[in-house]
Every structure is written in structure tokens, then in C-alpha cells.
N, C-alpha and C positions, 0 to 999 in steps of 0.2 A: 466016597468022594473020589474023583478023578484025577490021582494028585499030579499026572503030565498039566493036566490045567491049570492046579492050585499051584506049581513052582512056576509058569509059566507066569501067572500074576506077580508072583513074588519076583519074578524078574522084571516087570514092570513097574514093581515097585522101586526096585534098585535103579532103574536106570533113571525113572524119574528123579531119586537123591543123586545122582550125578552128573543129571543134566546130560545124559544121552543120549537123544532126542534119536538118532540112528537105529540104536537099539529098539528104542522104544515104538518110532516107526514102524520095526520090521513083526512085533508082537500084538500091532493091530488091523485091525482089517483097513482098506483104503478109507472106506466109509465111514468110519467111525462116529458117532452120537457121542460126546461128554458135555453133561451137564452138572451143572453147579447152583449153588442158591443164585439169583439174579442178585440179592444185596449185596454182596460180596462185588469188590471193583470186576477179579478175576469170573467172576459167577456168568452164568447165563448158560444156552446150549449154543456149543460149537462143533462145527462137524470137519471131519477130515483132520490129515495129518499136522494140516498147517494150522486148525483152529486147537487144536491140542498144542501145537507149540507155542499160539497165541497165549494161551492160557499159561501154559507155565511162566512163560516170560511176564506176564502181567503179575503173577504171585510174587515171584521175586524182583519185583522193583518193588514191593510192597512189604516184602515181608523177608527175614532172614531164617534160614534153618529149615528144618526137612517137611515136605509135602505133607506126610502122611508117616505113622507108622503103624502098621497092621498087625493086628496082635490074634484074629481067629479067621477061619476061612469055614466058612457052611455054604455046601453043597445044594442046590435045588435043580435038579436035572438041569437046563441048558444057562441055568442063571445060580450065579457066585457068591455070595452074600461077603464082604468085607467088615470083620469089626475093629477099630483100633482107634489110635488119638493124632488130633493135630496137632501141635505146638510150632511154637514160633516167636520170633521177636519181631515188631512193627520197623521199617527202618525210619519212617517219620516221626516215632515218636519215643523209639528205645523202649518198646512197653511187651511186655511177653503174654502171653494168652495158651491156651490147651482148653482140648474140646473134645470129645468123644464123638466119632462120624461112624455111620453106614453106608457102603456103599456097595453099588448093586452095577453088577457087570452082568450083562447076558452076550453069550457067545453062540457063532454064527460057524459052524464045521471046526467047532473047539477054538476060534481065535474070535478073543473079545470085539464086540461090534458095536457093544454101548457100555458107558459109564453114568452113571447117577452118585450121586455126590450128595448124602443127608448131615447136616449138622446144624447145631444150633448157632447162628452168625453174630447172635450180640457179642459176646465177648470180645471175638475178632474187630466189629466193627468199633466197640469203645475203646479197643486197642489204640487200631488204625483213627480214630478223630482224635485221640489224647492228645495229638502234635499240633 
């Protein structure tokens, strides 16, 4: 495994829990591809810096607490394999939820170009209607 890449993510993972969208800018390509389930309010495919910012900002009017937390990183030549959990609390409805997600980054001269976003969205989504 390539691990300039795997801290490289791991940075992205951080500045996503801190909301520092500059950082986070600077560790992906202009183009950027993130996709998420479409159920999810945040879900769908957005591209570029500013539809990644879209996104986050749609999570957290929706939801309290951290993004993602990543717990394995697997190597497949030009693509990242993420395994870890979401957790969160709804803020519409005070309801907390966790979910085990994979997510698949392929990089483009070693900086991430796409994100894919797998988990299972019921729990979140009975979260977020309990309010």
C-alpha cells in the first residue's frame, strides 16, 4: 500500500471533522466526482470543490457529529478502499444512528478524483424522519 496516499486520505478525513473545507480543497483534484446514496437528503453525485462543500454543509444541517470514522485502508493499485463507521445524532429529531460504510476513492497522479460513498441509509433515514 502506498501509504503517502493512505495519510493523504487520512488527512481528508480530518479536515472533513473540522470543517476545513481549504484543506480539504487543496487534497483533491479540481474535478472532483463524490457520490453518496441519492436517499440521503446530502446523497446524490456532486462534482467539484464547491459541490463537496454542498455536501458537507447539507450533513450538518442535518445531522450532529463526525462524517466518517475510518478504521482500514485497502490498497487496489489506483483505487483506495475505505472501511469504517458513521455515527451521528439527527438534529431534527435528537436520534443517534451508526452504520458501517465503504468507500471507494480512485486517484488520478496519486490525488483523489472520485469518492463513492456505500452504506446502508435506513437507519439514518428513520433517524432523520423520527422528528
Amino acid at each position: 500500500m502506498v501509504e503517502e496516499e493512505v495519510k493523504s486520505l487520512q488527512r481528508i478525513y480530518q479536515a472533513v471533522q473540522r470543517g476545513d473545507l481549504d484543506e480539504l480543497s487543496e487534497a483533491l483534484t479540481h474535478d472532483i466526482e463524490w457520490t453518496l446514496p441519492g436517499a440521503l437528503p446530502w446523497g446524490g453525485t456532486h462534482h467539484g470543490h464547491l459541490g463537496v462543500q454542498a455536501v458537507l454543509e447539507i450533513y450538518r444541517e442535518h445531522v450532529e457529529g463526525p462524517w466518517s470514522d475510518p478504521e482500514e485502508f485497502l490498497e487496489a493499485g489506483d483505487t483506495i478502499v475505505v472501511l469504517g463507521r458513521v455515527r451521528g445524532r439527527t438534529r431534527s429529531a435528537d436520534r443517534r444512528f451508526e452504520v458501517p460504510f465503504a468507500h471507494v476513492w480512485r486517484l488520478t497522479d496519486g490525488m483523489p478524483s472520485s469518492f463513492y460513498g456505500y452504506l446502508d441509509t435506513e437507519p439514518i433515514i428513520t433517524a432523520l424522519e423520527a422528528g
